[in-house]
N, C-alpha and C positions, 0 to 999 in steps of 0.2 A: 037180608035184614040183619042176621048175625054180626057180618062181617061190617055192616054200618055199623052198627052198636059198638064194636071194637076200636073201629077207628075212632068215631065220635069219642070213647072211653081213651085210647091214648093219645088222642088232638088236647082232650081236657087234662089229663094228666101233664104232659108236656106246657099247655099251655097256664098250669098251674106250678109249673118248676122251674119255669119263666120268670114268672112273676115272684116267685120267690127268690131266685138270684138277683133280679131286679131290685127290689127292695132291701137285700143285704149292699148291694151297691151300692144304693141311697143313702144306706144309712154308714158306711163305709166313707162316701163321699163328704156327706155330712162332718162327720172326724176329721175327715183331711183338710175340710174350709175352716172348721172351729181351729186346726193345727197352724193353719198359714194364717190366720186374724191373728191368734196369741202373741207369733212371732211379728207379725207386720206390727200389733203394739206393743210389743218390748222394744223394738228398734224405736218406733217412732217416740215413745215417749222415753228413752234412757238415752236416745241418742238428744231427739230434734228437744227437747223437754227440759234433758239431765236430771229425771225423774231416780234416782238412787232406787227408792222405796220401790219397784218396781219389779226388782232383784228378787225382793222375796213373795210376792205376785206370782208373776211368770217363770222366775228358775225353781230347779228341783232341792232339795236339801244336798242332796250329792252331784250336782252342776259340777261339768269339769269341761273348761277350756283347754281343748288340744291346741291351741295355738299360744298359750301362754309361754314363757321363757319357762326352763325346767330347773327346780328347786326352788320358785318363789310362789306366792301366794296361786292360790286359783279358786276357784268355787265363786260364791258371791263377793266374795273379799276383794278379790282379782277385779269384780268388774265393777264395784264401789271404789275402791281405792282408782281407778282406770277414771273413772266417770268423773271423781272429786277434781282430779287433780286436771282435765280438758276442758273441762268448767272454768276454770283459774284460766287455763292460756287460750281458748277459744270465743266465739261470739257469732252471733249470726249465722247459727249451727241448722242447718235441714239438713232430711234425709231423705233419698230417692229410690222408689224401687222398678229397677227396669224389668224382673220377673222373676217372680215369687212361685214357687212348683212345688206341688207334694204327691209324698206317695205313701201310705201306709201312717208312720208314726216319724217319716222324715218330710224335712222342709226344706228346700234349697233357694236362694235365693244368691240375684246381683243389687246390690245395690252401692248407692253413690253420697257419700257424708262430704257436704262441703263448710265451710266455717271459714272467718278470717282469726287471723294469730292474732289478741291483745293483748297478751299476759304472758308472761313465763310459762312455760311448758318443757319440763325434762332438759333444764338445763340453758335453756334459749330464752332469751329476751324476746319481748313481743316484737313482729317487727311491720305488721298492717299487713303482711298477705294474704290473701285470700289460697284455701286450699282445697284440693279436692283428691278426699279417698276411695279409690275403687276397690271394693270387696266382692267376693266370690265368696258363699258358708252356706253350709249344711248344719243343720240342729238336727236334734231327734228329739221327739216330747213323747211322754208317759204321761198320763192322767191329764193332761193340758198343761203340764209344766215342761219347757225345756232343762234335759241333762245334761245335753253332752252338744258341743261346738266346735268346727271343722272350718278355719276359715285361713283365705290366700286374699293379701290386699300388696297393695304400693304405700304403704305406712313409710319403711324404711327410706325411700325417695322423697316423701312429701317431706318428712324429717331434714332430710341432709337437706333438700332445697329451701329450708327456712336461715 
């Protein structure tokens, strides 16, 4: 009978330490979906939108775009002044995402921004085409703001082919 009471005693233990990692998963898990929504709406709305106001929503006060050119603006500035001026030479702007993954306090995501050229942009006349950016980024979010941004696209090509 001892030796049942033991076991019963560490079946309940275990099965009480279980459910305790269980529920720090949950709630772990929880953070990670609330991580990947924030960022699936900063894209949607700053890209598909051209939502500016947005900026100071979802980014952090010390937002730093690792893919920005080095020496000129970054932080919200970077992706206000970005957004003003694709607005001017884009239209018929969506944003697609083919898979959104998180782990911890990072987000990774592909997604796919297409838009036709009507306006001037960096230099170029409008010229009716239709364009499409593939992105490859990593965010990392604090408190549910993204700070920090890690992204690989075909910008440069979609450029020179206008």
């Amino acid at each position: 009978m001892k030796t049942f009471k033991i076991t019963l005693f560490a079946f309940l233990m275990a099965a009480a330490s279980l459910a305790n990692a269980q529920g720090k998963m949950a709630e772990k898990g929880s953070e990670v979906q609330k991580n990947k929504e924030a960022v699936i709406k900063f894209n949607t709305e700053y890209w598909q939108s051209g939502n500016v106001d947005i900026t100071k929503e979802l980014l952090a006060d010390n937002y730093v775009n690792h893919f920005a050119p080095p020496n000129g603006p970054n932080g919200r500035a970077l992706m206000v002044g970005l957004m003003t001026g694709f607005k001017k030479g884009f239209s018929n702007v969506s944003v697609e995402f083919t898979e959104v993954i998180g782990e911890g306090d990072i987000v990774s995501m592909v997604k796919t921004i297409t838009a036709t050229h009507t306006g001037e942009f960096m230099g170029k006349a409008a010229t009716g085409k239709k364009i499409t950016i593939n992105i490859v980024e990593t965010d990392v979010l604090k408190n549910g703001k993204i700070t920090d941004a890690w992204s690989m696209s075909n910008f440069q090509q979609v450029m020179q082919s206008l």
